[in-house]
C-alpha positions in Angstrom: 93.2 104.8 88.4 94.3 102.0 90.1 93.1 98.3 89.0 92.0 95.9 91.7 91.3 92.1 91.1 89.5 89.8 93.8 89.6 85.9 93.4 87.5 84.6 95.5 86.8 81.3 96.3 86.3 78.5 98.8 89.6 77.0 98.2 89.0 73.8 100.0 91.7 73.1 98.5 93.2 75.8 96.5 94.6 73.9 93.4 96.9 74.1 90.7 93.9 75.4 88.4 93.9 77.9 90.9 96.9 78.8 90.6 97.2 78.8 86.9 93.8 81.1 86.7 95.7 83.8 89.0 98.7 83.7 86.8 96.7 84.5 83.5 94.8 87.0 85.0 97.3 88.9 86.4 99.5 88.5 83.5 96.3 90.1 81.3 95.0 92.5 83.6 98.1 93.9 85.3 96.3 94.8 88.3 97.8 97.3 91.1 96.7 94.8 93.9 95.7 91.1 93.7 93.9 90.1 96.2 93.0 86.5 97.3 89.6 86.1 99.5 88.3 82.7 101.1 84.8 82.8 101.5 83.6 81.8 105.0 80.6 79.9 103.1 79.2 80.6 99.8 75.2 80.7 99.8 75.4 78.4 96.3 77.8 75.5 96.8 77.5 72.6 98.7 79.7 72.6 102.1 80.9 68.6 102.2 84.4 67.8 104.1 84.2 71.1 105.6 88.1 71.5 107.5 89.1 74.7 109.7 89.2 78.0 108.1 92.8 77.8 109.3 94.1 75.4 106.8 92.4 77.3 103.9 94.3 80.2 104.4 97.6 78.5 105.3 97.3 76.7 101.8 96.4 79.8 99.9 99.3 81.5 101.3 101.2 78.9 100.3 100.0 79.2 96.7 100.9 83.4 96.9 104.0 82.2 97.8 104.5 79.8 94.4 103.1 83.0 92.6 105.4 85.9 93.9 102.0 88.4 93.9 99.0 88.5 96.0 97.5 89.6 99.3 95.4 87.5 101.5 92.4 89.7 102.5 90.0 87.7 105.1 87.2 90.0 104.9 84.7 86.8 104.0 86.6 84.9 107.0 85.9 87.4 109.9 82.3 88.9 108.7 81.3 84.8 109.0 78.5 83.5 107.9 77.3 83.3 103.9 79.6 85.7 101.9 78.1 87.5 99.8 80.1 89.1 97.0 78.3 92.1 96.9 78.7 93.5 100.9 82.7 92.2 100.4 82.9 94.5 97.0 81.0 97.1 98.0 84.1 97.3 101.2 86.2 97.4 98.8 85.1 100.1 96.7 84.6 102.1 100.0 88.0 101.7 100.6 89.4 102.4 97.2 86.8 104.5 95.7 88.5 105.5 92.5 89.9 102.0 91.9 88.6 99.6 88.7 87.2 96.5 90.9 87.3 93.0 88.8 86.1 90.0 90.3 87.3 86.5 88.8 85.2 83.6 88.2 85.0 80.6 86.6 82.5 79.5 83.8 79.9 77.4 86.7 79.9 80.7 88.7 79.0 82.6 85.6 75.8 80.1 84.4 74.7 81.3 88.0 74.9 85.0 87.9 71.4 85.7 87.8 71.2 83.8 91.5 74.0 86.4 93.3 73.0 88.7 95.5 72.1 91.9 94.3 74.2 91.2 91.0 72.4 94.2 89.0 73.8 96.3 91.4 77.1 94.4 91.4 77.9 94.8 87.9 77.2 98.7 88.4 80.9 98.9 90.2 82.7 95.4 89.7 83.9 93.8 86.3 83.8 90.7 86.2 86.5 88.4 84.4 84.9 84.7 83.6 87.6 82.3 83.2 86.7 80.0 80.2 88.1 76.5 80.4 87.1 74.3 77.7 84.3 76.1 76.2 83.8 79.8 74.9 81.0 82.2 76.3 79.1 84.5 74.5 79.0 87.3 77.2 77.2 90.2 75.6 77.2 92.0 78.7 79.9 95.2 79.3 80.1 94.1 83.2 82.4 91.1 81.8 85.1 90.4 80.2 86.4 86.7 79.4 89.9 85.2 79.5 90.7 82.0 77.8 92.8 79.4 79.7 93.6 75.8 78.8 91.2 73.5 80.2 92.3 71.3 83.6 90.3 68.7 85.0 91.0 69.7 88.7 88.6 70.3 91.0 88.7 70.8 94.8 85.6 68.5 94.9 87.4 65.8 93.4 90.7 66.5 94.9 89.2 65.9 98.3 87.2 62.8 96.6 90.8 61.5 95.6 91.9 62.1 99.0 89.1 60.1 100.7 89.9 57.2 98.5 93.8 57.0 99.4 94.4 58.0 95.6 97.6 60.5 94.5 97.1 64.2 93.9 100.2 64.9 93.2 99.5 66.6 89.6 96.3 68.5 91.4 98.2 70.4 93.9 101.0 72.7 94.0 103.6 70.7 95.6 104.4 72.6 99.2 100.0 72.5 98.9 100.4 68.6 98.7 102.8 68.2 101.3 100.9 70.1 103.6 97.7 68.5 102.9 99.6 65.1 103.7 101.0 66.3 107.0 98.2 67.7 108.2 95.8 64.5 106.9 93.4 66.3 105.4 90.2 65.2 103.8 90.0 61.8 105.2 92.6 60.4 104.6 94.6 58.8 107.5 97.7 57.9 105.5 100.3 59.6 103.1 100.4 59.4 99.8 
């Protein structure tokens, strides 16, 4: 049986707590295929400083690149729209029927759970791994498993925030992510760093 993992995500910007969440996970689970998938728009999070899809995926590629594993699916991209985890998994599995489907998240996602789309049905095919930074979870649920990284302050809201206000990201951002950020003058900012 194959393992699949699926880190999804709005990734505006992906970030070095990105990439470090993609590195323990592969490193535990020791998937077959890891794939990363933008979300068009996700039904639960706020879509401020909104930049063309375009940019997303050239950053995330970037960050595959840094890695040395991962695939880029843009199922989320072209379908358009809210994504919904559930119609992108359920692809999946159609595709790869006898494959073990996990689907990474960090600890915010998890308090919210009980708000996803047809999540009961969800967690009938799809494992989910919650990424715990800074605090531990008491998941008494067999449709998740937990993995324990370091905690890093980074967020893409903030990173975009810095950005605004002319301030470094150096340390947020993969470096080839923050040079192409600065050439491309994303997020508001009209000068470089």
């Amino acid at each position: 049986m194959e393992n699949i993992v699926v880190y999804g995500g709005q990734f505006n910007p992906i970030h070095s707590g990105h990439e470090m969440v993609a590195s323990e996970v592969n490193a535990k689970i020791q998937p077959d295929h890891f794939y990363f998938m933008p979300s068009y728009m996700s039904p639960l999070k706020k879509h401020d400083q909104w930049i063309d899809v375009a940019h997303r995926i050239h950053m995330v590629k970037l960050v595959i690149q840094n890695l040395g594993f991962g695939t880029l699916r843009l199922d989320e991209i072209e379908r358009k729209g809210n994504s919904y985890t559930y119609e992108t998994m359920l692809n999946i599995q159609r595709e790869s029927p006898d494959a073990k489907l996990y689907f990474v998240i960090g600890t915010d996602q998890y308090e919210q759970l009980d708000r996803w789309y047809q999540i009961d049905r969800l967690k009938q095919f799809v494992t989910f791994i919650v990424v715990n930074r800074g605090y531990e979870i008491q998941a008494n649920d067999t449709a998740i498993i937990t993995i324990h990284i370091p905690e890093m302050a980074i967020s893409s809201t903030e990173i975009r925030h810095r950005r605004t206000n002319d301030q470094t990201i150096h340390m947020w951002v993969p470096l080839n992510v923050e040079q192409y950020i600065l050439k491309e003058r994303l997020y508001g900012a009209n000068i470089c760093d």
